[in-house]
C-alpha positions as CSV (number, residue, x, y, z in Angstrom):
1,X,101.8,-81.0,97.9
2,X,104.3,-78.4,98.1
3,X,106.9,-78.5,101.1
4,X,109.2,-76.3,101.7
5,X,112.7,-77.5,103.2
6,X,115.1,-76.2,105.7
7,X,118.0,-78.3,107.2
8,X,119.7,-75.6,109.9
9,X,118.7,-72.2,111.0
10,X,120.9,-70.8,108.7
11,X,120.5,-72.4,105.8
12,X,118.2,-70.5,102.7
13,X,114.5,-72.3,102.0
14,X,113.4,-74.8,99.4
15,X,110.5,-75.9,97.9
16,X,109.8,-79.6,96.7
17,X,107.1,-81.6,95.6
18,X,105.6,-84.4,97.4
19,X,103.0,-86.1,95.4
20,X,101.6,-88.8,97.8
21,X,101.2,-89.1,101.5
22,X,104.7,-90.0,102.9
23,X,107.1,-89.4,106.1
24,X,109.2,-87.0,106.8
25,X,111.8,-90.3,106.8
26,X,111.3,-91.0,103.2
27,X,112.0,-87.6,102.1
28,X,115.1,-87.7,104.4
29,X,116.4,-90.6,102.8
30,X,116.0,-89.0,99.3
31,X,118.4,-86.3,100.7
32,X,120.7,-87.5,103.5
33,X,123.6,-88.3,100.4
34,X,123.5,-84.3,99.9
35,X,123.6,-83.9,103.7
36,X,126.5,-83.3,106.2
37,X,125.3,-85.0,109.4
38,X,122.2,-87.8,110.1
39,X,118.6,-86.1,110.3
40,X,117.5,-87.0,113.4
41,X,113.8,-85.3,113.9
42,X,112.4,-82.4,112.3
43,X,110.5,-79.3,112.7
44,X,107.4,-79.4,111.0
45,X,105.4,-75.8,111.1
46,X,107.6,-75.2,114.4
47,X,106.4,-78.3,116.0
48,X,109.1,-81.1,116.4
49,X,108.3,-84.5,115.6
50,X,109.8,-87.7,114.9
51,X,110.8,-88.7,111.4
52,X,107.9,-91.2,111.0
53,X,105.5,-88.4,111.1
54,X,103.5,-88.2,108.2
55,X,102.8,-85.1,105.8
56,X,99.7,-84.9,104.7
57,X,99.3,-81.3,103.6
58,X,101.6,-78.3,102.6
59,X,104.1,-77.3,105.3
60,X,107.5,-76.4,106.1
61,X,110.2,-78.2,107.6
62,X,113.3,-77.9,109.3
63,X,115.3,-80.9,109.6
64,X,117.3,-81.5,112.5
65,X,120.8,-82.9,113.0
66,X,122.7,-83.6,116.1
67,X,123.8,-79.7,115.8
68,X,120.2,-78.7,117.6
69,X,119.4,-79.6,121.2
70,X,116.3,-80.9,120.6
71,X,117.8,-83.7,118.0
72,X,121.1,-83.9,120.2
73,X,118.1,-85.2,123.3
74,X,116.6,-87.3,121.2
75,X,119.4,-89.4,120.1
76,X,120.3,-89.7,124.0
77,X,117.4,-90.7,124.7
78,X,117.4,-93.2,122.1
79,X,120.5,-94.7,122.8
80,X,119.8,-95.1,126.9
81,X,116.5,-97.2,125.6
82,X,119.3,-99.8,123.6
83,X,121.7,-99.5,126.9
84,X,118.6,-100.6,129.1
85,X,117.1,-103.1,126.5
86,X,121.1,-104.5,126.3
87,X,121.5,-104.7,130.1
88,X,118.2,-106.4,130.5
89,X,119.6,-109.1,127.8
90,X,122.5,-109.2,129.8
91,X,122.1,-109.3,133.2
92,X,118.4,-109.6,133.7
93,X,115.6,-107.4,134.9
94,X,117.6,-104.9,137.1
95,X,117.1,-101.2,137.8
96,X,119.2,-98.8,135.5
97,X,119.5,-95.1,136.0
98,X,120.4,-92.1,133.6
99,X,121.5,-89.8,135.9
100,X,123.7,-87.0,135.5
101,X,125.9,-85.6,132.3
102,X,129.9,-86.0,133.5
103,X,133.1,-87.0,130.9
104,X,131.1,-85.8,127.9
105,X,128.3,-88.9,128.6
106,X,125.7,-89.5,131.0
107,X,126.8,-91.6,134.5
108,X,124.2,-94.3,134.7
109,X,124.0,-96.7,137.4
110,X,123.1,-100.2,137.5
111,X,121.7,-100.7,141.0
112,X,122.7,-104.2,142.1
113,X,124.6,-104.9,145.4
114,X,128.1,-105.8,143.4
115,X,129.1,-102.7,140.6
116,X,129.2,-104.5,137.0
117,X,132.7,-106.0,135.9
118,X,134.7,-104.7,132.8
119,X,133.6,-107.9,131.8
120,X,130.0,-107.5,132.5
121,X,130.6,-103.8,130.5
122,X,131.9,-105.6,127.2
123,X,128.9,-108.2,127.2
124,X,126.6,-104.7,127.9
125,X,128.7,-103.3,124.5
126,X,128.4,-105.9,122.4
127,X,124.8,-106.7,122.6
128,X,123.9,-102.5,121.9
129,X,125.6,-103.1,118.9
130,X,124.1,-106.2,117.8
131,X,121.1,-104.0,118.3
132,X,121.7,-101.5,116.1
133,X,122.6,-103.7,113.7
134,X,119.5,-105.2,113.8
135,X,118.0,-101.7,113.1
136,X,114.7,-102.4,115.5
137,X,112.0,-99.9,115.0
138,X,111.1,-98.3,118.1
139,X,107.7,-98.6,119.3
140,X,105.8,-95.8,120.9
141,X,102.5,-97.4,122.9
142,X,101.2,-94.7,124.9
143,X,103.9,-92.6,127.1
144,X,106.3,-95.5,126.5
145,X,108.5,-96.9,123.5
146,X,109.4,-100.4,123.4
147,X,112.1,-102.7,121.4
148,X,111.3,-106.1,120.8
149,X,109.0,-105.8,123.6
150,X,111.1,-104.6,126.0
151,X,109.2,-101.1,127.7
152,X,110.4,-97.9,129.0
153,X,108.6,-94.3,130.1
154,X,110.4,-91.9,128.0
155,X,108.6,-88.1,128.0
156,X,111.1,-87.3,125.1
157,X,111.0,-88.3,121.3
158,X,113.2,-91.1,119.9
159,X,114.3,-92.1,116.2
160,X,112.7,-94.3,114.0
161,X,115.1,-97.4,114.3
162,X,118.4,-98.4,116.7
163,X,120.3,-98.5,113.0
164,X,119.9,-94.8,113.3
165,X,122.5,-95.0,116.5
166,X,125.4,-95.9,115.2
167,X,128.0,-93.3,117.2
168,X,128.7,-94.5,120.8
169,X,130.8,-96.1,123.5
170,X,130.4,-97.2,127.2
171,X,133.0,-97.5,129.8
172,X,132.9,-98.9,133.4
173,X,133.4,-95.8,135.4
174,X,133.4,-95.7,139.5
175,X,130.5,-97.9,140.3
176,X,128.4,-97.1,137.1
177,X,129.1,-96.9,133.8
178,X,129.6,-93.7,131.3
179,X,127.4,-93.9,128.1
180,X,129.3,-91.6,125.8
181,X,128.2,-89.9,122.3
182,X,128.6,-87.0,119.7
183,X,129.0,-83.4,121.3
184,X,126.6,-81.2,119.3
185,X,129.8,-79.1,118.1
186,X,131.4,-82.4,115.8
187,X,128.3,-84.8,115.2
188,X,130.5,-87.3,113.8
189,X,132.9,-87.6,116.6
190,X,132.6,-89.5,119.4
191,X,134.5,-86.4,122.0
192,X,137.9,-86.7,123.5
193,X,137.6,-88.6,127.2
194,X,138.6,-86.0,130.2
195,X,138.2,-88.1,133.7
196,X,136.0,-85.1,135.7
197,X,137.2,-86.3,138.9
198,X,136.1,-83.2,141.4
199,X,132.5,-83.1,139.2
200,X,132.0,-87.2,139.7
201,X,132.8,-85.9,143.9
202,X,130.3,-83.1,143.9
203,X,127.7,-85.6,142.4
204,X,127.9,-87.7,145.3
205,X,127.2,-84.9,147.9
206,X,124.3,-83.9,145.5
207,X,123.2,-87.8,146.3
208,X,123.7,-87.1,150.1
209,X,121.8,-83.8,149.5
210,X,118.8,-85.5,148.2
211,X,118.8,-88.3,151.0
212,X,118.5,-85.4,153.8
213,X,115.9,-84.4,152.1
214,X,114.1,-87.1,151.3
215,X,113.8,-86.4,147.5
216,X,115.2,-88.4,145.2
217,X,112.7,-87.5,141.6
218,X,110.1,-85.3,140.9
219,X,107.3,-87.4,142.3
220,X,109.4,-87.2,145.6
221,X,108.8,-83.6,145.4
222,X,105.7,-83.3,143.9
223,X,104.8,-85.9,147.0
224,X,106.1,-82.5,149.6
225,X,104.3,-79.9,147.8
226,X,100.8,-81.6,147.6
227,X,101.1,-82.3,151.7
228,X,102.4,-79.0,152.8
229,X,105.9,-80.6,153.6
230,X,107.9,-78.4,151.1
231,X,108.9,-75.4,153.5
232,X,111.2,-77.3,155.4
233,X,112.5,-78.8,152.2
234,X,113.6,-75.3,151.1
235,X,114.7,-74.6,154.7
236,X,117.0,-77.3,154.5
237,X,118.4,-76.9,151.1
238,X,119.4,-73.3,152.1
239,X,121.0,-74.7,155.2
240,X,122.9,-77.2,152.8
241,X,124.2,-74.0,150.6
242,X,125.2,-72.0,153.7
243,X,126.5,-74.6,155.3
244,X,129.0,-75.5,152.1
245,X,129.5,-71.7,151.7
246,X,131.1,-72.2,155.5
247,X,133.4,-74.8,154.3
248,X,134.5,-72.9,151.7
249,X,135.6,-69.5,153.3
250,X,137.3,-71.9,156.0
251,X,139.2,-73.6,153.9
252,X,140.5,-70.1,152.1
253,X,141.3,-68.8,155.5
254,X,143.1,-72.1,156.4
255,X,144.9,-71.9,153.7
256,X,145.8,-68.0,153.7
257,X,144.6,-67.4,149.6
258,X,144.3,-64.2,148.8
259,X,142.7,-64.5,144.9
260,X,139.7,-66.3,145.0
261,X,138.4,-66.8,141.4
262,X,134.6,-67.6,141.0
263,X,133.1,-69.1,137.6
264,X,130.5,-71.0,135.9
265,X,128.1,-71.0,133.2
266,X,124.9,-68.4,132.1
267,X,122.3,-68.4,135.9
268,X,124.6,-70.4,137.9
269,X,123.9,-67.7,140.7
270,X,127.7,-66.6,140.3
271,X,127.1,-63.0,142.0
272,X,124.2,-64.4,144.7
273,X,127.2,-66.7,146.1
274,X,130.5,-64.3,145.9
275,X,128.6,-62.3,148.3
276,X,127.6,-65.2,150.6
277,X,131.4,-66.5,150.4
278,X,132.7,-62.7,150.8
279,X,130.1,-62.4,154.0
280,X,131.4,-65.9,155.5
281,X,134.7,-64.5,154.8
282,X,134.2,-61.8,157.4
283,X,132.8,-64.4,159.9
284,X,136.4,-65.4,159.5
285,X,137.7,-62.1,161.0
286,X,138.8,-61.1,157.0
287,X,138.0,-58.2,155.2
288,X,137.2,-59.6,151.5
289,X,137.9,-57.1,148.8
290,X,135.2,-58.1,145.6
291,X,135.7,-57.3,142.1
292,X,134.9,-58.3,138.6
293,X,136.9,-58.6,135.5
294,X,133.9,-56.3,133.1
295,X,136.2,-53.3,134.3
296,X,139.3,-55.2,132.9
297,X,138.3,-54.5,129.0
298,X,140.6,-53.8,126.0
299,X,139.4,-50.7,124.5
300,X,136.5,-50.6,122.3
301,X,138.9,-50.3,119.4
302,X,140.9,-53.5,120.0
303,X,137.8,-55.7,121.2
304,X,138.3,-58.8,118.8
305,X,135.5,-59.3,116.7
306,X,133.5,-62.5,115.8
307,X,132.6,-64.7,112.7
308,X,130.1,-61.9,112.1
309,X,132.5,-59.3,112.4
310,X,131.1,-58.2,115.5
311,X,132.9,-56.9,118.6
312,X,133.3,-60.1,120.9
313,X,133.2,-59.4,124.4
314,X,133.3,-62.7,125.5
315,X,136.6,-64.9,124.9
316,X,139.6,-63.9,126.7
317,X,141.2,-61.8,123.9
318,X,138.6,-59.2,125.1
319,X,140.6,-58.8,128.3
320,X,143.3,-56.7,129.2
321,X,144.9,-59.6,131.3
322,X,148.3,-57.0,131.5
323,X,146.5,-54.3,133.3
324,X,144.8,-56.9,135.2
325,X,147.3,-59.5,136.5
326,X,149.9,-56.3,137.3
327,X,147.2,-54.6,139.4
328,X,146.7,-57.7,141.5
329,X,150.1,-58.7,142.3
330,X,150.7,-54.4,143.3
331,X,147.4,-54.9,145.5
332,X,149.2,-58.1,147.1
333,X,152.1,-56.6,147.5
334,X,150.2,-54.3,149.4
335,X,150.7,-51.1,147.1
336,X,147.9,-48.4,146.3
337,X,146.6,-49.6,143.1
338,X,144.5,-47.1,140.4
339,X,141.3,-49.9,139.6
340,X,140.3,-48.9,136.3
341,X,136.6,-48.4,135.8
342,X,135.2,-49.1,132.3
343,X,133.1,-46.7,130.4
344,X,130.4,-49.3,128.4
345,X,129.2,-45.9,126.3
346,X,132.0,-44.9,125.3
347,X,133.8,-47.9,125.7
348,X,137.4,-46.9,127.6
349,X,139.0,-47.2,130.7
350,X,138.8,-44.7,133.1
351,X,141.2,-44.2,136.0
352,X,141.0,-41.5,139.2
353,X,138.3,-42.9,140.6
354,X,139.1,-45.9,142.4
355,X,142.0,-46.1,144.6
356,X,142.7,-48.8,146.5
357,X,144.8,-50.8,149.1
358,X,144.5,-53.9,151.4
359,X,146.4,-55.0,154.4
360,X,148.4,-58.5,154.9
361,X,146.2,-61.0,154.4
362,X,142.9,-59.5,152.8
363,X,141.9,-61.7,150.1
364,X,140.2,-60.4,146.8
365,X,137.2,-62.1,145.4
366,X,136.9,-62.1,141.8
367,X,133.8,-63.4,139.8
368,X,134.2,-63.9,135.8
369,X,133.6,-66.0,133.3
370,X,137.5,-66.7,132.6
371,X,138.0,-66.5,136.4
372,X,139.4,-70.4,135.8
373,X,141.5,-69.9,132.5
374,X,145.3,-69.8,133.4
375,X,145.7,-66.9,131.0
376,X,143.8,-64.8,132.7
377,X,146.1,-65.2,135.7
378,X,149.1,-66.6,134.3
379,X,151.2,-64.1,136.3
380,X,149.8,-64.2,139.7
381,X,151.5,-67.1,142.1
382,X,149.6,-70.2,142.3
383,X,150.2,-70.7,145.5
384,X,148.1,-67.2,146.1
385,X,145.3,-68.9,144.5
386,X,141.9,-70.4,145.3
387,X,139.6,-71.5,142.4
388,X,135.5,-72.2,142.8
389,X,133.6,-73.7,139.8
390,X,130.1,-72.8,140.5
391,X,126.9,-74.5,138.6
392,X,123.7,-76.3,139.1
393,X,125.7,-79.5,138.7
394,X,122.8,-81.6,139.4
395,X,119.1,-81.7,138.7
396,X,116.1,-83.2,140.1
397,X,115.0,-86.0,137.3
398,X,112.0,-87.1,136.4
399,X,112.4,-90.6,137.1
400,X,115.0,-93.1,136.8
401,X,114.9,-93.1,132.9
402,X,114.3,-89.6,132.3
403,X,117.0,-86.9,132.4
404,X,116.4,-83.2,133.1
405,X,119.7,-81.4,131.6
406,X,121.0,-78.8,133.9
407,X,120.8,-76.6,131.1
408,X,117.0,-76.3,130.6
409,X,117.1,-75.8,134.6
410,X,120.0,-72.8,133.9
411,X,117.7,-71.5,130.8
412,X,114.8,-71.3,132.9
413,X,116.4,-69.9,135.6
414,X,117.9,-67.0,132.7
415,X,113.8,-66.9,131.2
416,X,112.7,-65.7,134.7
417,X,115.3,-63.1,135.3
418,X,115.7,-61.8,131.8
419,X,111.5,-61.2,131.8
420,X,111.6,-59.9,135.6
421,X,114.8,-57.5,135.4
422,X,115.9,-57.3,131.7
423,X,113.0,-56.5,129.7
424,X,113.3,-60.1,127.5
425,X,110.5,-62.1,126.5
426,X,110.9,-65.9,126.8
427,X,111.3,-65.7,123.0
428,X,114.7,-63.8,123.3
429,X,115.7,-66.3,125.7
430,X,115.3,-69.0,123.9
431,X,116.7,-67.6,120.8
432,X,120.1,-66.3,122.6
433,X,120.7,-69.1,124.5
434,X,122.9,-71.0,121.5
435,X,124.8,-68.1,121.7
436,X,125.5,-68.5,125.3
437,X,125.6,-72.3,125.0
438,X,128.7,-71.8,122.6
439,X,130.0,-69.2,124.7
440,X,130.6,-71.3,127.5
441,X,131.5,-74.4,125.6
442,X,134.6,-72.7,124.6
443,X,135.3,-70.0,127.4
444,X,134.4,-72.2,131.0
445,X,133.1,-76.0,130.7
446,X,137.1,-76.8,129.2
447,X,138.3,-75.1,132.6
448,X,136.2,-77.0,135.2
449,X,138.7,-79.3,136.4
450,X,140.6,-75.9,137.2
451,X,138.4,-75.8,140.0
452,X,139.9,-76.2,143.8
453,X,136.4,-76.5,144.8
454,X,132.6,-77.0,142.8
455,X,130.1,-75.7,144.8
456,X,126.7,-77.4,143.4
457,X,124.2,-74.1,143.4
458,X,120.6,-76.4,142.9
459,X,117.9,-76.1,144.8
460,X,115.6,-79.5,144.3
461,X,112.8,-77.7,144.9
462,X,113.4,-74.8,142.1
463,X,111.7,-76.2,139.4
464,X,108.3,-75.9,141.2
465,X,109.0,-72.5,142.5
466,X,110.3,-71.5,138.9
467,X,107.4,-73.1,137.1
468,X,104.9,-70.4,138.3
469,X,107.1,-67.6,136.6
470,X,108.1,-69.5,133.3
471,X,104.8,-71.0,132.5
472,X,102.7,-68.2,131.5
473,X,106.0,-66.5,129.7
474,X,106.3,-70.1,127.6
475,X,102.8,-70.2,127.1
476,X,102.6,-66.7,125.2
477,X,104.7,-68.1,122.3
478,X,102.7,-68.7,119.3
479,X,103.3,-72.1,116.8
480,X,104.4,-69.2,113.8
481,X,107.6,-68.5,115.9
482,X,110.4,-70.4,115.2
483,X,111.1,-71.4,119.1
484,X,107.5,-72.7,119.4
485,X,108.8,-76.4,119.7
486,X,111.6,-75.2,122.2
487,X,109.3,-73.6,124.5
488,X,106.7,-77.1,124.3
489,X,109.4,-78.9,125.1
490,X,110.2,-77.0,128.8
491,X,106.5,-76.8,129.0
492,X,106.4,-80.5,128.8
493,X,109.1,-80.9,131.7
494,X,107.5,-78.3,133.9
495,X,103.8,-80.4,133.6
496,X,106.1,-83.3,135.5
497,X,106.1,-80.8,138.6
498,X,103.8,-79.2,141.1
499,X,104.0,-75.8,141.2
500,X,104.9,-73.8,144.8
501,X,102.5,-70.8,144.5
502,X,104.0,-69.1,148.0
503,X,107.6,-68.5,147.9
504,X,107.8,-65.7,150.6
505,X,109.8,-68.6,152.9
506,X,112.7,-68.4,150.7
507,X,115.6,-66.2,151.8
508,X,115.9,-63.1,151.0
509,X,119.6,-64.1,150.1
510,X,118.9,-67.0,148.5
511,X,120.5,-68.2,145.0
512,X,117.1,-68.5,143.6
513,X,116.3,-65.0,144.8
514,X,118.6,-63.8,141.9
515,X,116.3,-64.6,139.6
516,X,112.9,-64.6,141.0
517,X,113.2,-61.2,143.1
518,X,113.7,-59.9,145.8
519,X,117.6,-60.8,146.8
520,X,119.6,-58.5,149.0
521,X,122.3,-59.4,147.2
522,X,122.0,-58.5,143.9
C-alpha cells in the first residue's frame, strides 16, 4: 500500500511503502531516530487516532507530536490515568480529581479529610515512574482504558503504553497536588515553575460559585436543563458577575486609581466587562473615561514584521508606548490632551479630532492585550495603577477525570462570534486559532500575575447555550479538510451537554451576549 507521510503542518509530503497490514506505531518506530519530538497520535485521512490504529488501505497521515493540541491532550490524559492508577497503589481507592490548568500543570485533588503529606507525594512519584518503566499498554474496554486492571472513563485518546510518558513531575501544592508536563512550545522540557498565587485564589471562588449553584459537572447541569431548573442558574451566575464587577469598581474608588488596565486572552469578554466596570464606576459617583490601545499604533511603515515577513500587529513593538504613556500622564495631570485616532486604511495616526480633558479623580479605563506588560506603562506611577486579568479561568468538566480546557470553551465562544458578526466559517476558526494561541502565549498568559485583580468571566451554563450555535457550524466540516478531527473532537465535548434551546432570559448585557447576540454593549 502506498501511504503518504506528514509529521507537522508545515512539513512537505512523502510517500512510503507499507507492504503488510501494520500500525501506525510500527511505522513510527521505523522513523522516530529521524524525528525531533515523540509521535504521540496521528492524523489518518483527517481523522485522529491512536498509534495502535491499524492501516489497512492507502491513506495519508499526519503524525502528531506534543507541538499539536490534540497530541499535547492526549499525553495529559495519559499521564492523569498513571497518577490515579499510582495513587490507588498508594493510598488506596480514593477519589482523585483533574481539575483545573494553574503553574503550567493541572491542580488535582485528592479528596480525603487530611491533604496528602510531601511524603505521601514522593511515594505517589515514585510508583508513576515504576509505571512507566514498566511500559504497561493501555487498555481501552468500551468508553474506559485500564492499566493492570485498574479503570477510568476517559472521552479523550491515550498512547499506546505508560513507557511512552516519560516527561513529568508532581508537587504537593495547597491542598492538592500539581501534575506538571511539556508546554507545547519546548516538547522536551518540562516548563519553568511560576507559583500563580492570585489564579490558585480565583479558583476557589469559582468552587464557591459552583456550590451556589448547585453544579459541580456537566451531569449537574445537564440534571437543570432536562427539569426546567436552568433559568435561575443563569439568573444567578449573572448576579455572581455583577456582583464581582461591584467589588471591583469599589475597590478602584477606595483606592483612588485612575488607569485601570483590562486584559486577557482571544473571547474572554474583555469589552462586554470594561463597560460593566465603567457603568459600576459611575454608581460610584465617577465619570470613567474608556479607551483602547488600537489607536496607539506605530505607523504602518514601522509595524515590525513576523517570521513571515508580515506586518505584526500584535507584540508590543507594534505600539507607540511614547505617544501613549506621555498622553496619559498629560490627561492625569489634568491637561487637554490631542487622542490620536488611527487610520486602519491607510494606516497613520490622525490627530484634530479628539480632544480631551478629565477632572481630579476621573479614572481612565483601558482595555488591550498588553494592558498588563510594564512596558506598555513603564512611565505612568504605579501607585496610579489598577490592573484586571480577565478570562474564563474555569470550566465546567465533564466529570472528575475529564478535563474541559478553557481554551476549547474560549474557541467556541470565538466560532460563534466570528460566524454571527465576522463572516468566518468554523473552519477559519479553527485554523487561526494557533495563531492566536501563540499570540497570547507570548504577549498576556507571562503577565497574569500582573494582575491586582482576575475576574473569572464563565458562565457554567455556557456550554449548553453555546452548543446550539457551534454544532451545526462544526457539523458542516467535511473529513477532506484538514481540521475535520479538530472539529470531532469539540463535537465530542459538546454531545456531554444538553443543549438550552431558549436563551431570551439572558441579559441583554451579558458576557455571553458578546458572542451569541444581542448585547447592548458591544
Amino acid at each position: 500500500m502506498e501511504v503518504i507521510l506528514k509529521n507537522g503542518p508545515r512539513e512537505p509530503d512523502c510517500k512510503i511503502e507499507v507492504k503488510d497490514i501494520c500500525t501506525i506505531e510500527a511505522i513510527v518506530k521505523e522513523l522516530q531516530s529521524k524525528l525531533p519530538y515523540a509521535i504521540l497520535a496521528a492524523h489518518v485521512d483527517n481523522k485522529i487516532v491512536e498509534l495502535t490504529h491499524k492501516i489497512d488501505k492507502p491513506c495519508k497521515i499526519e503524525l502528531l507530536d506534543m507541538r499539536n493540541q490534540s497530541a499535547n491532550l492526549i499525553y495529559q490524559n495519559s499521564l492523569s490515568l498513571i497518577y490515579m492508577k499510582a495513587v490507588y497503589d498508594v493510598l488506596g481507592d480514593i477519589v482523585v480529581e483533574i481539575q483545573n490548568s494553574i503553574n503550567k500543570g493541572l491542580y488535582t485533588m485528592i479528596r480525603r479529610k487530611m491533604p496528602v503529606t510531601q511524603a505521601e507525594v514522593d511515594g505517589i512519584y515514585k510508583r508513576m515512574r515504576e509505571l512507566v518503566d514498566l511500559d504497561i499498554p493501555y487498555v481501552k474496554e468500551d468508553s474506559c482504558y485500564s492499566l493492570e486492571g485498574f479503570k477510568k472513563f476517559f472521552f479523550g485518546l491515550m498512547v499506546p503504553s505508560t513507557g511512552y510518558i516519560k516527561l513529568f513531575e508532581i508537587r504537593k501544592y495547597r491542598r492538592g497536588v500539581l501534575l506538571r508536563f511539556p508546554h507545547p512550545k519546548n516538547p522536551n522540557v518540562i516548563p519553568d515553575y511560576v507559583d500563580e498565587v492570585k489564579l490558585y485564589g480565583a479558583f476557589g471562588e469559582a468552587t464557591n460559585w459552583g456550590k451556589l449553584m448547585e453544579v459541580s459537572y456537566a451531569r449537574d447541569l445537564n440534571a437543570k436543563v432536562r427539569n426546567g431548573e436552568y433559568e435561575e442558574l443563569i439568573q444567578l451566575s449573572e448576579a455572581l458577575h455583577e456582583k464581582k464587577v461591584a467589588e471591583l469598581a469599589d475597590i478602584i474608588k477606595k483606592e483612588k486609581k485612575r488607569i485601570v488596565l483590562i486584559a486577557g486572552p482571544s473571547s474572554s469578554g474583555k469589552t462586554t466587562f470594561a463597560k460593566r466596570l465603567l457603568i459600576q464606576l459611575k454608581v460610584n459617583g465617577l465619570k470613567p473615561l474608556y479607551m483602547g490601545t488600537d489607536d496607539y499604533f506605530v505607523e504602518r511603515e514601522n509595524t515590525p514584521l513576523d517570521e513571515n515577513g508580515e506586518p505584526n500587529f500584535e507584540d508590543l513593538e507594534a505600539i507607540d508606548i511614547e505617544l501613549f504613556n506621555a498622553n496619559m500622564n498629560s490627561l492625569l495631570a489634568g491637561e487637554e490632551v490631542d487622542l490620536p485616532t488611527f487610520d486602519f486604511m491607510d494606516g497613520h495616526k490622525k490627530f484634530g479630532k479628539r480632544l480631551t480633558k478629565i477632572t481630579s479623580g476621573q479614572p481612565i479605563i483601558i482595555e488591550g492585550i498588553h494592558a498588563l506588560n510594564r512596558e506598555l506603562t513603564a512611565l505612568i506611577p504605579d501607585t496610579e495603577k489598577f490592573k484586571i486579568y480577565i478570562s474564563p479561568l474555569t470550566q465546567l468538566n465533564i466529570d472528575e477525570n475529564n478535563r474541559i480546557p478553557t481554551t476549547d470553551a474560549r474557541m467556541l465562544r470565538r466560532m460563534v462570534r466570528d460566524y454571527n458578526f465576522r463572516g468566518h466559517s468554523a473552519k477559519n476558526t479553527i485554523n487561526s486559532w494557533p495563531k492566536v494561541r501563540a499570540g497570547e502565549d507570548k504577549n498576556i498568559f507571562p503577565f497574569s500575575n500582573e494582575a491586582d485583580a482576575f475576574f473569572n468571566s464563565v458562565h457554567l451554563y455556557e456550554i449548553s447555550v453555546l452548543k446550539k450555535y457551534a454544532e451545526p457550524l462544526l457539523k458542516e466540516i467535511q473529513q477532506e479538510e484538514p481540521v475535520y478531527s479538530e472539529a470531532q473532537r469539540l463535537l465530542k465535548i459538546l454531545d456531554f451537554f444538553e443543549v438550552i434551546e431558549d436563551d431570551s432570559i439572558i441579559a441583554n448585557n451579558s458576557i455571553l451576549r458578546e458572542f451569541i447576540g444581542g448585547s447592548i454593549l458591544v
